[in-house]
GUDREN-932784 format. One line per 8 residues: their letters; for each residue x, y, z of N, C-alpha, C, O. Coordinates in steps of 0.1 Angstrom, whole numbers, plus 5000, padded with zeros to 4 digits. Example, Ala and Ser with C-alpha at 12.3 -4.5 7.8 and 13.67 -1.06 7.14 Angstrom:
<rs>
as = 5132/4943/5078/5123/4955/5078/5132/4967/5078/5142/4967/5085; 5128/4978/5071/5137/4989/5071/5129/5000/5079/5134/5011/5080
</rs>
This chain:
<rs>
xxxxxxxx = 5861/6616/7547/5858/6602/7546/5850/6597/7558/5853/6602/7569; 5839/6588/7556/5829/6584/7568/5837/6575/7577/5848/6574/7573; 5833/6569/7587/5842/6563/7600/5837/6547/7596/5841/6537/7602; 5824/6545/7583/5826/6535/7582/5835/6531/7571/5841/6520/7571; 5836/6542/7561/5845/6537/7552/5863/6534/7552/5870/6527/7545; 5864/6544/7565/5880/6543/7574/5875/6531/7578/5880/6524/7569; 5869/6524/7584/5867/6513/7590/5877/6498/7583/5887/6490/7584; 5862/6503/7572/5866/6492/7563/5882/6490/7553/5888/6480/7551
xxxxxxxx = 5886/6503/7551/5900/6509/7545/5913/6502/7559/5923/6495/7556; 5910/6504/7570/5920/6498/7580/5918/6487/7579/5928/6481/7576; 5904/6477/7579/5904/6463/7578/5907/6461/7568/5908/6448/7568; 5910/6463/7557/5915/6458/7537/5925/6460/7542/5930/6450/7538; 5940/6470/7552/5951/6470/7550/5955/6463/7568/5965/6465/7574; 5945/6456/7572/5955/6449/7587/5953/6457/7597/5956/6452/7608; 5948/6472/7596/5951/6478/7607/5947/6476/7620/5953/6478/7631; 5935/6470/7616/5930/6467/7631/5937/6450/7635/5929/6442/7639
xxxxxxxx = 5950/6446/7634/5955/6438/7638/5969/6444/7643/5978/6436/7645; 5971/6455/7644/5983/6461/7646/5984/6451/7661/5975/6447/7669; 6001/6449/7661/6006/6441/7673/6013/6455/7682/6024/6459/7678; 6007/6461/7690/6018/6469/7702/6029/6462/7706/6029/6450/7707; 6041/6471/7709/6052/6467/7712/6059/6479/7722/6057/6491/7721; 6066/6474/7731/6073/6484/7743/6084/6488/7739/6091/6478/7737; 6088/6495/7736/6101/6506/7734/6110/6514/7746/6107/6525/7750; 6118/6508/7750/6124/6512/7764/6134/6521/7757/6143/6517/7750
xxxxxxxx = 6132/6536/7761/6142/6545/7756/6158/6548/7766/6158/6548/7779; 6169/6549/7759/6180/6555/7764/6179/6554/7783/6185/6547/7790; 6166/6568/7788/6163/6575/7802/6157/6565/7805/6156/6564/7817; 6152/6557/7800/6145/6543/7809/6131/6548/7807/6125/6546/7818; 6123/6553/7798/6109/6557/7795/6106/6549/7784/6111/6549/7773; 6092/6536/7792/6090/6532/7779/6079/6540/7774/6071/6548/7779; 6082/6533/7755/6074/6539/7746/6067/6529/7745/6071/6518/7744; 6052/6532/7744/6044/6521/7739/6036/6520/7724/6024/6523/7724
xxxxxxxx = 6041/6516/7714/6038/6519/7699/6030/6506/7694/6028/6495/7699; 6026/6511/7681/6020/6496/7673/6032/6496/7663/6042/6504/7661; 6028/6483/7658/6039/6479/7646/6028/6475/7630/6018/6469/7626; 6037/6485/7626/6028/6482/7611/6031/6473/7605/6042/6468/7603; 6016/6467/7602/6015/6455/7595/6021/6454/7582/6029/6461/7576; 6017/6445/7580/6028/6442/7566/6023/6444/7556/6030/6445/7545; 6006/6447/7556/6001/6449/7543/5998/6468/7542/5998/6474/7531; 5997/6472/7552/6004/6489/7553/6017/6491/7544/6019/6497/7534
xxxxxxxx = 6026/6481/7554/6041/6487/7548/6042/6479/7532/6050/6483/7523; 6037/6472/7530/6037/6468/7511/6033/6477/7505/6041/6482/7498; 6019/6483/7506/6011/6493/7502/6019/6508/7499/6018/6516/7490; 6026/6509/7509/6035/6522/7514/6045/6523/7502/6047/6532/7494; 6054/6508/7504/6063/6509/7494/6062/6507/7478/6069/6511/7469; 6049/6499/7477/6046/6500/7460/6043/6518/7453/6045/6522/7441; 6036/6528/7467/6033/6538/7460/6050/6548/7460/6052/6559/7454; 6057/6543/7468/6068/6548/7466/6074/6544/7452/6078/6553/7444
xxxxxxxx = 6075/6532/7449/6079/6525/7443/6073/6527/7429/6079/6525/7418; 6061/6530/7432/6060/6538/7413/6062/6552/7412/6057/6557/7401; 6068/6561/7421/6069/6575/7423/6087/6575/7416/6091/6583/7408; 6096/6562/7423/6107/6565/7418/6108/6558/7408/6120/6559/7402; 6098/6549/7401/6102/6546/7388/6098/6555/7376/6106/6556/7367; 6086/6561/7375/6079/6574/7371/6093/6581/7370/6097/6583/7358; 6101/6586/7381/6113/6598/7381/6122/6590/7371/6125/6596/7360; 6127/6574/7375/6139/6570/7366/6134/6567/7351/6143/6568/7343
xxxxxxxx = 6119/6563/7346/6116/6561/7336/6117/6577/7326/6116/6576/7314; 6118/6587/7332/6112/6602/7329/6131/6603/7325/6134/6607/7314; 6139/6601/7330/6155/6604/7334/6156/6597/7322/6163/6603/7314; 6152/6586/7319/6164/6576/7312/6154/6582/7293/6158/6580/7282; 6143/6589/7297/6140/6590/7280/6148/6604/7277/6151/6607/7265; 6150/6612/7288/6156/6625/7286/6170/6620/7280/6174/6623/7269; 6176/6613/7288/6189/6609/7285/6188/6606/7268/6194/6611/7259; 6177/6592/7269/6180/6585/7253/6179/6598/7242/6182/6596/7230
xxxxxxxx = 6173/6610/7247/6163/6620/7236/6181/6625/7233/6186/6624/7222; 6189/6629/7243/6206/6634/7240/6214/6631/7238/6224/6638/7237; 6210/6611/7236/6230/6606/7236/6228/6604/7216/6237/6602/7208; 6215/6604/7214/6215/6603/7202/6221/6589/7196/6230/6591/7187; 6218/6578/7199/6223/6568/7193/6231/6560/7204/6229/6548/7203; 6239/6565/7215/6247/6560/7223/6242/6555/7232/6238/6561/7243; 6240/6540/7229/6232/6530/7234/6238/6522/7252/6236/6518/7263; 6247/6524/7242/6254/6519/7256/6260/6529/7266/6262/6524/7277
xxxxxxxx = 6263/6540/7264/6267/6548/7276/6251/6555/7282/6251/6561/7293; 6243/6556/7276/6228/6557/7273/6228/6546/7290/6230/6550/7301; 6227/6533/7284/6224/6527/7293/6232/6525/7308/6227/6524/7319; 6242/6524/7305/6253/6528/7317/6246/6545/7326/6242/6546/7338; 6247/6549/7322/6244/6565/7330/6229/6561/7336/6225/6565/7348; 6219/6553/7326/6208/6550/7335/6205/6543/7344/6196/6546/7352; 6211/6535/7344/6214/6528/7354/6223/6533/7368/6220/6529/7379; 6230/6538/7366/6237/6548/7376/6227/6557/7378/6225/6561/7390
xxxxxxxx = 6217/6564/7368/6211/6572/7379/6197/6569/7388/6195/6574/7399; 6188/6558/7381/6182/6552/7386/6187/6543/7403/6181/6540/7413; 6199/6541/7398/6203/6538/7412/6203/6553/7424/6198/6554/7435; 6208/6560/7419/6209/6575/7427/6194/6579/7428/6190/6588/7435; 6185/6572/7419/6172/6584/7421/6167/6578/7432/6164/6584/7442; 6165/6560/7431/6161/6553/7445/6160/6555/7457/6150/6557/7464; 6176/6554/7460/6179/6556/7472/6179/6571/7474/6174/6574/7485; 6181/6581/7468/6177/6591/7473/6170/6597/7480/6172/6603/7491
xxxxxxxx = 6156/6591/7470/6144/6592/7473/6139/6588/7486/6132/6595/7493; 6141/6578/7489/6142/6568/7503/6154/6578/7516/6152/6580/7528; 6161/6580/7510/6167/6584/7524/6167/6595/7526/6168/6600/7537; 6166/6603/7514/6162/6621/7516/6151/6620/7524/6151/6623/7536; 6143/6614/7519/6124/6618/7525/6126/6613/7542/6121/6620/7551; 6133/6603/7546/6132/6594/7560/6142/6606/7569/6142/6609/7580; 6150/6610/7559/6159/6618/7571/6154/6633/7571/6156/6640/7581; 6146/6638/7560/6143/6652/7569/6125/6649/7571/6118/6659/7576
xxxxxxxx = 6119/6639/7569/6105/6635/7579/6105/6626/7586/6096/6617/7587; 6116/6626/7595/6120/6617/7606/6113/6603/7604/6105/6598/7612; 6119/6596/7590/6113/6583/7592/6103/6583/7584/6097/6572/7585; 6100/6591/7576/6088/6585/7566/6092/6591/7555/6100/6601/7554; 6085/6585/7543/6084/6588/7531/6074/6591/7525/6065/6583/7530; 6066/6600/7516/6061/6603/7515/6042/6595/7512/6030/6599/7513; 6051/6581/7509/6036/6572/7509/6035/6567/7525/6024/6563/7528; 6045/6568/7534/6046/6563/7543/6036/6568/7554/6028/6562/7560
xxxxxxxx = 6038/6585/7554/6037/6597/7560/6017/6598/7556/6008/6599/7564; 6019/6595/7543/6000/6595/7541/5994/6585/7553/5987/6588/7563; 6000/6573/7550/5993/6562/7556/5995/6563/7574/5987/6556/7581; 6005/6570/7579/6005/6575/7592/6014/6559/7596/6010/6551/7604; 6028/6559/7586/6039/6547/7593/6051/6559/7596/6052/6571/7593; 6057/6551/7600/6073/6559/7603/6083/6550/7610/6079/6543/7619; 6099/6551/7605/6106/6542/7610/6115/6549/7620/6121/6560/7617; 6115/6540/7635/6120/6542/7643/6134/6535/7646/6137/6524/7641
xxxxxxxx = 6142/6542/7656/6156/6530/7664/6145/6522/7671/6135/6526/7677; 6151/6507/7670/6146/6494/7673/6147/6496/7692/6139/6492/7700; 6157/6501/7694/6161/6502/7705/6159/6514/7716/6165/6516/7727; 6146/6521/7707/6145/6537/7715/6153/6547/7714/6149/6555/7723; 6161/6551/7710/6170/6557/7704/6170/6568/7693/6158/6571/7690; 6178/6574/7686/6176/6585/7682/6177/6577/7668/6185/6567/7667; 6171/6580/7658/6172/6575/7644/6186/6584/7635/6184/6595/7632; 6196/6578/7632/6204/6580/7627/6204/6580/7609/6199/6573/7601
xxxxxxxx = 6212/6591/7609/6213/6589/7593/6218/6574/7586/6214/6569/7576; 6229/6570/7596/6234/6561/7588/6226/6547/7590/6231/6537/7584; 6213/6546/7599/6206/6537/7603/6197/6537/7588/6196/6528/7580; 6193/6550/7589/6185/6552/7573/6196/6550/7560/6192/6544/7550; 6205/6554/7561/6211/6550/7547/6213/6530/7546/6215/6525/7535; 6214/6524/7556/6218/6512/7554/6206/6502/7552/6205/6494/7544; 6194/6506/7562/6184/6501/7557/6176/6499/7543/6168/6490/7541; 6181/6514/7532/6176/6518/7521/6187/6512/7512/6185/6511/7500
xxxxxxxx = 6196/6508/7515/6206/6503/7505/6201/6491/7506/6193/6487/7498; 6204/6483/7515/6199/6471/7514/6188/6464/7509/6187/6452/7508; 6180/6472/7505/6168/6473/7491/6170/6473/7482/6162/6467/7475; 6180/6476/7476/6187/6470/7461/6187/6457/7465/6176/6452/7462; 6197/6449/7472/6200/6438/7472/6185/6427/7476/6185/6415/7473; 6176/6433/7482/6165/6426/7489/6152/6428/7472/6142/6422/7469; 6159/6438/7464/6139/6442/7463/6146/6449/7440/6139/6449/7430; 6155/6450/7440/6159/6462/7428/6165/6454/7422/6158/6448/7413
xxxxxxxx = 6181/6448/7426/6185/6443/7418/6180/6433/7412/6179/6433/7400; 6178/6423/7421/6167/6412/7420/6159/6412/7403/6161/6410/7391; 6149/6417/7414/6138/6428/7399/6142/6428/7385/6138/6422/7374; 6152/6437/7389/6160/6440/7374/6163/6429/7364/6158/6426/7353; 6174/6420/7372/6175/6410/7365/6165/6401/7363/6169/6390/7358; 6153/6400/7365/6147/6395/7361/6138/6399/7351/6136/6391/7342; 6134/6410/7350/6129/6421/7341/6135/6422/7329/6128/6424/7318; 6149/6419/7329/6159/6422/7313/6164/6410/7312/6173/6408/7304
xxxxxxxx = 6157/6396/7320/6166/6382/7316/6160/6381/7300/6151/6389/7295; 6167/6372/7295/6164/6370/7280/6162/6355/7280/6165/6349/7270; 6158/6350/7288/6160/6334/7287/6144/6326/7294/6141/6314/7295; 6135/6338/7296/6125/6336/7298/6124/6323/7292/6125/6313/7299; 6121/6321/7281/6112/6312/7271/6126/6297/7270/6126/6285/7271; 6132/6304/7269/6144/6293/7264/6150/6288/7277/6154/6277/7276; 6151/6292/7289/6157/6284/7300/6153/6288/7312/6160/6290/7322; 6141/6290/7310/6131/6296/7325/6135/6293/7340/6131/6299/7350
xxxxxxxx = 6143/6282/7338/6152/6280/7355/6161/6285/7359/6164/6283/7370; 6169/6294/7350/6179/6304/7348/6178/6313/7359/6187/6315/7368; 6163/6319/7358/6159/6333/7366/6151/6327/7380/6147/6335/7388; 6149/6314/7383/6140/6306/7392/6151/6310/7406/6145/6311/7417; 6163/6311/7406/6168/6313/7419/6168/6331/7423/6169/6333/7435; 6167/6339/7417/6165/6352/7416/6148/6353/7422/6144/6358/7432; 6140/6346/7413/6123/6349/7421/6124/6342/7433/6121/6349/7443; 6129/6330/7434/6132/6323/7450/6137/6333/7459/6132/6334/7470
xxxxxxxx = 6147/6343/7454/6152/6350/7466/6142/6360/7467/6137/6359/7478; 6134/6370/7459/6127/6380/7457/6116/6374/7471/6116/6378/7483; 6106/6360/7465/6103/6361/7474/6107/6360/7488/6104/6370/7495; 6112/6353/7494/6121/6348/7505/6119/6364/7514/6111/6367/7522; 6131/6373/7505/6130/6384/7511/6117/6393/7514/6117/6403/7521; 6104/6388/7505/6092/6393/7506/6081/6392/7515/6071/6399/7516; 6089/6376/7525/6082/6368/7531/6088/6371/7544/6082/6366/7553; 6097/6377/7546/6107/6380/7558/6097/6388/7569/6095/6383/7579
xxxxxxxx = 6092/6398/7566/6083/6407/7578/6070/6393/7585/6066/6392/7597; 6067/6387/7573/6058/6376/7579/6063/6366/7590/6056/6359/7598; 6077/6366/7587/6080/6354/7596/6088/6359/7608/6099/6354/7609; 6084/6372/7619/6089/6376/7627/6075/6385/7635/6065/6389/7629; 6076/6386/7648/6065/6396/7654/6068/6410/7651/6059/6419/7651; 6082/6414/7646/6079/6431/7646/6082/6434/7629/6088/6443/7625; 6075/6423/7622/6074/6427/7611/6085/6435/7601/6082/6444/7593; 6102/6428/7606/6113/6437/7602/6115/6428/7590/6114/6416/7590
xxxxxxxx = 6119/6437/7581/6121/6432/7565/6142/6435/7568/6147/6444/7574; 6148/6425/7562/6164/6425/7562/6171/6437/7563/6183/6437/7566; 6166/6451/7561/6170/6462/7562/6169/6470/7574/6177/6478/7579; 6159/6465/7578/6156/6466/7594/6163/6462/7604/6167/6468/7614; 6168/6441/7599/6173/6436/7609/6189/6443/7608/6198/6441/7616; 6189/6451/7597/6207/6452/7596/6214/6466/7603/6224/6468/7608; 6198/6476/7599/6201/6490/7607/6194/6493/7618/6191/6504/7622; 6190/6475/7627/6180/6479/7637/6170/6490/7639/6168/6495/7650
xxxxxxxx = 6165/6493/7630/6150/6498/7628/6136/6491/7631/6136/6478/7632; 6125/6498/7632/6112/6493/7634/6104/6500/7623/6112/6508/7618; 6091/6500/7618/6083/6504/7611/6070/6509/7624/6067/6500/7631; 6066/6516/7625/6052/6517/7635/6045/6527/7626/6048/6532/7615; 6031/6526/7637/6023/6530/7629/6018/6545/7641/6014/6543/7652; 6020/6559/7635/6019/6569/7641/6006/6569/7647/5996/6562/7642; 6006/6575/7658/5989/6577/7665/5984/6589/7659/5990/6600/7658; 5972/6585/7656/5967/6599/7645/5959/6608/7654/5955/6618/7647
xxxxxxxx = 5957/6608/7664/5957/6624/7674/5962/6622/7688/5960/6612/7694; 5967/6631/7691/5977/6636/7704/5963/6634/7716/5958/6623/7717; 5961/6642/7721/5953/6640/7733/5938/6639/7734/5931/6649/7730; 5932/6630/7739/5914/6636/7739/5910/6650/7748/5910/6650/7761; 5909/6658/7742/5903/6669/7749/5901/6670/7764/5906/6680/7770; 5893/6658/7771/5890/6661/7786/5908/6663/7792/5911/6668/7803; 5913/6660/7787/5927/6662/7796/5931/6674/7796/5938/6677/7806; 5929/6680/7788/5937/6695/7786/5922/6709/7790/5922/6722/7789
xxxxxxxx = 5913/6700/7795/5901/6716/7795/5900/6714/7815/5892/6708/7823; 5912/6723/7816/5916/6724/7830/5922/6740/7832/5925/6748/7823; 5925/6742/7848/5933/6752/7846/5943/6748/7851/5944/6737/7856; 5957/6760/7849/5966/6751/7853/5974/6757/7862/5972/6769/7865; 5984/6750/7867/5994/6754/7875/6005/6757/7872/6009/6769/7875; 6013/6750/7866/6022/6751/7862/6026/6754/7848/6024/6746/7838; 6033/6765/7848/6038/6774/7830/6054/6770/7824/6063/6771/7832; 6057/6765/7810/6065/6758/7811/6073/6770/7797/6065/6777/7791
xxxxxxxx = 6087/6770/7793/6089/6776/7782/6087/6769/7771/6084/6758/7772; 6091/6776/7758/6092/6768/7747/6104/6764/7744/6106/6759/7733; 6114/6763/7753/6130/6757/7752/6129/6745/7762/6137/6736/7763; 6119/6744/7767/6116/6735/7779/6107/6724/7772/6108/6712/7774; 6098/6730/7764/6086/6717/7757/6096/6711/7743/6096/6700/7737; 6103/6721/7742/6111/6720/7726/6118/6704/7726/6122/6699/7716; 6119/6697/7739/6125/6687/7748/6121/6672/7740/6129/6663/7737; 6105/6672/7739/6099/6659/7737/6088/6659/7721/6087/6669/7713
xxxxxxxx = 6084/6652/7720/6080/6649/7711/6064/6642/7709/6057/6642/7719; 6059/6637/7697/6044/6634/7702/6044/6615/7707/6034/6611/7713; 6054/6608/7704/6053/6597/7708/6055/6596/7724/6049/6587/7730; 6064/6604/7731/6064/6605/7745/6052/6609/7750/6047/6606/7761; 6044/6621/7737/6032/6626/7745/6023/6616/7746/6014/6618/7755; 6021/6605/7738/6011/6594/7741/6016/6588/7749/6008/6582/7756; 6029/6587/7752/6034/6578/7764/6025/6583/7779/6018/6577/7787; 6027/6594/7778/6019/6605/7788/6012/6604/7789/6009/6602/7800
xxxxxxxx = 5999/6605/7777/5989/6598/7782/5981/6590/7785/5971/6591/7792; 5987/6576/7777/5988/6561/7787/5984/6562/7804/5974/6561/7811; 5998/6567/7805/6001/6564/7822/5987/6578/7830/5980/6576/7840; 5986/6588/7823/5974/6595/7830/5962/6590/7829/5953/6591/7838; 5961/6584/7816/5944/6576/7819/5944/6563/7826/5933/6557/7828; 5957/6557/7831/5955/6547/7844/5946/6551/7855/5942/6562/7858; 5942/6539/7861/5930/6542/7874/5940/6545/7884/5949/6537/7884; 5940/6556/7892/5947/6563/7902/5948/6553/7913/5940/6553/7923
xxxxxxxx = 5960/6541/7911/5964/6534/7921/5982/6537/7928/5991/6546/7926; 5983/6527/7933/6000/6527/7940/6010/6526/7928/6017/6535/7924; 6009/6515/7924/6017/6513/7909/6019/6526/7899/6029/6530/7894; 6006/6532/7897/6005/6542/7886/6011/6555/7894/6013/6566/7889; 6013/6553/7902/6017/6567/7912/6030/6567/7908/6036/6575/7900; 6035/6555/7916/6052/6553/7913/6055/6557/7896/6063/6565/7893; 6049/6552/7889/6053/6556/7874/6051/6572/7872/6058/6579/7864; 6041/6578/7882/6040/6588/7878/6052/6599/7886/6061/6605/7882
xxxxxxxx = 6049/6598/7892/6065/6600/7900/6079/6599/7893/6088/6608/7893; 6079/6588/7888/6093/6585/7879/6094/6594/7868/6105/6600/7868; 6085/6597/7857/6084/6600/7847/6080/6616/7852/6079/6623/7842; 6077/6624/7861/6077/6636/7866/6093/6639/7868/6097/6649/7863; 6099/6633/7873/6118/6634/7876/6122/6634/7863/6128/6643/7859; 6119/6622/7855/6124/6627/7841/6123/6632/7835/6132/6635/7827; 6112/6638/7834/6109/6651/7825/6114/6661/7828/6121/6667/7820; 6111/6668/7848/6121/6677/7852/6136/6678/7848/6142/6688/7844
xxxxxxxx = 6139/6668/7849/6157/6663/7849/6158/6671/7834/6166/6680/7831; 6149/6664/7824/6153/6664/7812/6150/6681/7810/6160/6688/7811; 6137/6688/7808/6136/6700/7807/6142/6715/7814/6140/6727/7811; 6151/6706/7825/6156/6718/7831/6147/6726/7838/6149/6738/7837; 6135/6720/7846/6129/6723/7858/6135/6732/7867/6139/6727/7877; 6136/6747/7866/6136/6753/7880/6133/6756/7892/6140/6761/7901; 6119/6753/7894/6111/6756/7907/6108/6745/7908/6109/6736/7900; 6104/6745/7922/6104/6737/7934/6095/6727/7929/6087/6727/7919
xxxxxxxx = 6098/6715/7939/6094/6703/7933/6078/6702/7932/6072/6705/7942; 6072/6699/7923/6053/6698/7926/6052/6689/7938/6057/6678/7941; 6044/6694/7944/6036/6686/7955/6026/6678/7951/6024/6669/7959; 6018/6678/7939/6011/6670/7932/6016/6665/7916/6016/6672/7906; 6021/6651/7916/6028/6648/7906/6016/6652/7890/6016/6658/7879; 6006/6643/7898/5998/6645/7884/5997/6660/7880/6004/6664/7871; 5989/6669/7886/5991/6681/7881/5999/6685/7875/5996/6690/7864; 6013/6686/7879/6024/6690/7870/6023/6680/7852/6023/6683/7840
xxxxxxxx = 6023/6671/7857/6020/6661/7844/6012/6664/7833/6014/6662/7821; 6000/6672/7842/5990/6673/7835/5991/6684/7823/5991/6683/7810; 5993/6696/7834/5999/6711/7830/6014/6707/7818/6015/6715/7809; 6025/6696/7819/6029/6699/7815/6027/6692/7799/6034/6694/7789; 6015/6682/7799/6008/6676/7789/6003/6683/7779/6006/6681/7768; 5996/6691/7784/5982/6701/7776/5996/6716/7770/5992/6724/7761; 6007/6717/7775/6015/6730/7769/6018/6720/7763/6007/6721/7757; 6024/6706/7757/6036/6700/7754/6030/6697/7740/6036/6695/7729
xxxxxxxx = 6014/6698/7743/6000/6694/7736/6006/6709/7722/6012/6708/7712; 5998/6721/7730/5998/6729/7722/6013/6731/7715/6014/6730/7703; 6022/6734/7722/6037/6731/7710/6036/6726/7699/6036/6732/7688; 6033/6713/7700/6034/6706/7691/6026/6711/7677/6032/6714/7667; 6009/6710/7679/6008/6715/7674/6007/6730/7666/6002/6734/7656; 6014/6733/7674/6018/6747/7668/6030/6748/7659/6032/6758/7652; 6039/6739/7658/6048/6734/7653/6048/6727/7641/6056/6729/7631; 6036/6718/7641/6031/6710/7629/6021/6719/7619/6018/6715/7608
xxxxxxxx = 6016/6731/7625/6012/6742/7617/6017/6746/7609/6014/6750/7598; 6030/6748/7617/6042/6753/7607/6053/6743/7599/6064/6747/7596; 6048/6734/7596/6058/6722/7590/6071/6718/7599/6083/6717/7595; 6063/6718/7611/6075/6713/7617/6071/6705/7630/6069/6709/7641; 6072/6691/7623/6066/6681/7632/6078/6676/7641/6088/6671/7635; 6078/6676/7650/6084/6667/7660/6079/6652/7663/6071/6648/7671; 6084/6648/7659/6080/6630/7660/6084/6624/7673/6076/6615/7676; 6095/6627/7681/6096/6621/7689/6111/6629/7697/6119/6631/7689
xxxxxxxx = 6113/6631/7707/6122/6637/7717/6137/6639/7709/6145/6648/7710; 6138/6627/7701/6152/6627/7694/6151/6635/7679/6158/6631/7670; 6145/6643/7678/6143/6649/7666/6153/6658/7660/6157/6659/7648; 6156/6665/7673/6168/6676/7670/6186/6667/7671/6196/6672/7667; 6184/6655/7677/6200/6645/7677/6199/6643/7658/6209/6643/7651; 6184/6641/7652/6187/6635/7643/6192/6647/7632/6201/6645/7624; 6185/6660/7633/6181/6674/7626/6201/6671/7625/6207/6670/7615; 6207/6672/7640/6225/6672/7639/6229/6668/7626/6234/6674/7617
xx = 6223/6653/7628/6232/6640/7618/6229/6647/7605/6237/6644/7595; 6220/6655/7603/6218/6652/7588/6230/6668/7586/6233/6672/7574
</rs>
C-alpha cells in the first residue's frame, strides 16, 4: 500500500486525530500511548461483529437442519449458543492476543488496564459481557419486535438506549464505551514499529540475557525511546537515571552500576529491540511487560 493511500485510509478512520494519553504503571514508569478513536474502534467491532454472526448464523442452520421440526428448542439452543459463540469470541481472542481481536489486531488497537497494570482475565471477561447489555440484546429485540408497523414506540426506548450507549466513547476524552468504564480498561492504538534504526547501529557495551529482556515489552520499549530522543538536558538525565534503576531493579542487573546511564539504556534498547522481534517471528508477541502476569490468569 502507497504512504498516500495509508494517508488517506488513517484520515477516513480519525487516525490522525489520535489524542495521547499518560499511563503511570504499578513501578512508577510512565507509558506514553494514543487512544483509539472512535471511528477505528466502530470499524474494529462491526468486522468482528459480522465474523460472530457468520459463526452463529452457520450454528443455528446446522442446528434447524437436526431438530427437524423442533422449533422451539431449535430456538432455545440458538440462542444459548449464539450467546456462547459472542463472547467467546471476544474474550478468547483478547486473552491469548493480549487485548485484541482479530479485527482489532489488523487495525493495530489493543485493550489495555486503564491504570497501567497487568490486563486481567476477568477485566476482559466483564468488559465483553457488558456488550450484550450495551450492543446484542438491545439489537435482538429489536430485530424480532413484531410491532414495527403496528406500535412503533414500543421498540423507541430500546433504539434510545442502543444509541445512548453508541454515543458514550464520544462523550468522554479516552473514548471508553460502558465496558471499559466497568473493567477499567482503555482501547489504544499500537505503535506500528519499535525503533528507528539510528539508535540501534552502534556498538555496545553492555550484554543482557534472554531471562533478563524476557522482563518488558514493546510499549515500554517506546517508552524508551521517547525519553532517548530527548535533547540531552538535566531533566532528561534525571528520567534517565530513574528508568536505568528500574529496569536494573526489574531485570536483575548483576554488574556494576553503568557509569554512563545512556549507554546502558541504549545497549539495553537495541537487545530488548531484537528479542522482541525475534519473538514476534515466532508468534509470540509481547505487548507489554505484563504479558507473562496475564499468560498466569488465563
Amino acid at each position: 500500500m502507497s504512504a498516500a493511500v495509508e494517508t488517506k485510509a488513517d484520515a477516513a478512520l480519525g487516525r490522525g486525530a489520535r489524542r495521547a494519553r499518560a499511563l503511570v504503571t504499578p513501578d512508577g514508569v510512565p507509558l506514553r500511548v494514543e487512544i483509539a478513536d472512535y471511528a477505528e474502534r466502530a470499524a474494529a467491532f462491526a468486522g468482528d461483529f459480522v465474523v460472530t454472526l457468520v459463526a452463529t448464523e452457520l450454528i443455528l442452520f446446522f442446528a434447524a437442519l437436526i431438530s427437524f421440526g423442533h422449533a422451539n428448542a431449535t430456538y432455545a439452543a440458538g440462542v444459548f449458543v449464539a450467546f456462547l459463540v459472542r463472547n467467546a469470541y471476544f474474550v478468547c481472542f483478547e486473552l491469548l492476543w493480549s487485548g485484541a481481536t482479530p479485527l482489532k489486531r489488523a487495525m493495530g488497537l489493543r485493550v489495555v488496564d486503564r491504570n497501567g497494570g497487568a490486563l486481567t482475565a476477568g477485566a476482559i471477561v466483564a468488559r465483553n459481557l457488558s456488550r450484550e447489555a450495551e450492543t446484542f440484546f438491545p439489537l435482538g429485540m429489536i430485530v424480532t419486535a413484531q410491532s414495527w408497523l403496528a406500535a412503533p414506540w414500543e421498540i423507541l426506548p430500546v433504539a434510545l438506549w442502543l444509541v445512548l450507549t453508541a454515543a458514550l466513547p464520544l462523550c468522554n476524552r479516552d473514548r471508553l464505551r460502558a465496558g471499559d468504564l466497568i473493567a477499567g480498561t482503555l482501547v489504544i492504538a499500537v505503535p506500528k514499529q519499535l525503533l528507528l534504526e539510528d539508535l540501534v547501529e552502534r556498538r555496545h557495551t553492555y550484554t543482557f540475557t534472554d531471562a533478563q529482556l524476557d522482563r518488558y515489552g514493546i510499549l515500554e520499549l517506546h517508552v524508551l525511546e521517547d525519553v532517548l530522543r530527548r535533547p540531552a538536558t538535566y531533566e532528561t538525565d534525571r528520567v534517565l537515571d530513574e528508568i536505568a534503576e528500574k529496569v536494573r531493579r526489574k531485570i536483575g542487573w548483576s554488574g556494576s552500576t553503568p557509569r554512563d546511564t545512556r549507554t546502558f539504556l541504549l545497549d539495553f534498547y537495541t537487545a530488548q529491540r531484537a528479542f522482541l522481534e525475534l519473538r514476534k517471528n515466532f508468534g509470540d508477541e509481547r505487548a507489554d511487560k505484563h504479558h507473562a502476569a496475564t499468560a498466569n490468569d488465563r
